[in-house]
C-alpha positions as CSV (number, residue, x, y, z in Angstrom):
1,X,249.1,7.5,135.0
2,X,247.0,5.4,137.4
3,X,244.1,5.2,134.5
4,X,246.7,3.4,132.2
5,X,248.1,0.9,135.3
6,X,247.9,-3.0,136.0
7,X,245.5,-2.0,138.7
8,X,242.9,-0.2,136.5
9,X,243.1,-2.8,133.6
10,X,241.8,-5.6,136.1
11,X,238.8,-2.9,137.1
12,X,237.8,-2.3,133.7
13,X,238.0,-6.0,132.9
14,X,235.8,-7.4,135.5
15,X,233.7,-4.3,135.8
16,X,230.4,-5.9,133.9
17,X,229.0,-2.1,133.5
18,X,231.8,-1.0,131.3
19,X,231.4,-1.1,127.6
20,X,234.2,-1.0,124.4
21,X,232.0,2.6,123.8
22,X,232.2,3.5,127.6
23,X,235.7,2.8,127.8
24,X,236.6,4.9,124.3
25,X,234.6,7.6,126.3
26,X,236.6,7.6,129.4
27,X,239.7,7.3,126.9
28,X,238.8,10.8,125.1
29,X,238.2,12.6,128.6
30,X,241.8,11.7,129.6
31,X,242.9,12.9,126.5
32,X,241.7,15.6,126.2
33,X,243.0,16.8,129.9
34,X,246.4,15.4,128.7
35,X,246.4,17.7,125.4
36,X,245.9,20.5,127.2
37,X,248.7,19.9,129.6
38,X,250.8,19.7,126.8
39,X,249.8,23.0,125.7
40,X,250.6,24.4,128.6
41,X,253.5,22.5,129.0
42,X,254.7,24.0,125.0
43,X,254.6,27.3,126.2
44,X,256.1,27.0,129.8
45,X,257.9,23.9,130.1
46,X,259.3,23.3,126.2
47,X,261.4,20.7,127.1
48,X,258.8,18.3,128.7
49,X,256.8,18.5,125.2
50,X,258.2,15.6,123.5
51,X,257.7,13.5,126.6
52,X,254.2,14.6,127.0
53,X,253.7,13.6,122.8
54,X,255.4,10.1,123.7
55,X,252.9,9.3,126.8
56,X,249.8,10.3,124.1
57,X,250.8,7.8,121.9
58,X,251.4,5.3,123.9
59,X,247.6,6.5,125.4
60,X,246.6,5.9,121.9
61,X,248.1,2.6,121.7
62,X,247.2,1.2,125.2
63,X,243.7,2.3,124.3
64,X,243.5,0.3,120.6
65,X,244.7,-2.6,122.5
66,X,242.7,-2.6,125.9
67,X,239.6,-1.8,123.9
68,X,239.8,-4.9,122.2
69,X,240.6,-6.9,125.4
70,X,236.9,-5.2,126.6
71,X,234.9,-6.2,123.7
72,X,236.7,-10.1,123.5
73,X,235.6,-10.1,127.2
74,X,232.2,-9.1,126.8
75,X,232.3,-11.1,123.8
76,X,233.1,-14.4,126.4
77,X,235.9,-15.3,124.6
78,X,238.4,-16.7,126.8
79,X,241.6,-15.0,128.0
80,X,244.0,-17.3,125.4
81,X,241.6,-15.4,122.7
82,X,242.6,-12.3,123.5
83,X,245.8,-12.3,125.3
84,X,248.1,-10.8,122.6
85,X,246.4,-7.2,123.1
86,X,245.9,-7.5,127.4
87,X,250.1,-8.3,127.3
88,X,250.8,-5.1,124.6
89,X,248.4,-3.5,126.8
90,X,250.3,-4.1,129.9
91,X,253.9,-2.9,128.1
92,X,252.4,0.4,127.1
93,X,251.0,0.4,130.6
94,X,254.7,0.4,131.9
95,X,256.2,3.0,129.0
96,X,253.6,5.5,129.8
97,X,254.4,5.5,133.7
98,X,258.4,5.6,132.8
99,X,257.4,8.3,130.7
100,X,255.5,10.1,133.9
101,X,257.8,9.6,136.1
102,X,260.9,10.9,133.8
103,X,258.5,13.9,132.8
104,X,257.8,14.2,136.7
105,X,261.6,14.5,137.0
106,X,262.1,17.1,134.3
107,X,259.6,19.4,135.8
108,X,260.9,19.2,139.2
109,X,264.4,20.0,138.0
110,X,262.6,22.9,135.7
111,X,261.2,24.1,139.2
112,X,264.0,24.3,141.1
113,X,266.0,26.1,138.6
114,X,263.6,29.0,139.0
């Protein structure tokens, strides 16, 4: 959830060492952790799957848009020029922690049933 925050959108823009490729790399690692909590989460927590599916899309999404705020950036464009994608990037940014925090919920109340 903190990867796909306000906070880390500001690091990755002003961080000169990142790179559209670098960023897509850092994107796939995350993934890939994610997909296999939602394996795990299939067989043991069934209900939390479809939130888990939701907050991957929208990982998907906040990646296609962020990536292009990086490479405008590097490009020198000016914010104006690539605004559009750093705003849909911040509204993902808030769906996907709602969608922690809900699926944070869930599996608490799983827990305590047990």
């Amino acid at each position: 959830q903190r990867n796909y925050s306000q906070t880390s959108m500001s690091i990755y823009r002003f961080d000169t060492e990142i790179t559209a490729e670098k960023y897509s790399q850092i994107y796939l690692e995350f993934y890939e952790e994610l997909d296999e909590i939602r394996a795990i989460c299939e067989f043991y927590f069934p209900r939390l799957s479809e939130k888990i599916n939701q907050i991957l899309s929208c990982m998907n999404l906040y990646w296609g848009n962020f990536r292009e705020v990086i490479i405008a950036d590097r490009d020198g464009k000016t914010f104006e020029d690539y605004k559009r994608w750093y705003i849909e990037a911040l509204f993902i940014s808030q769906e996907i922690c709602e969608c922690c925090y809900i699926a944070k919920d869930m599996l608490r109340e799983d827990f305590n049933k047990i």
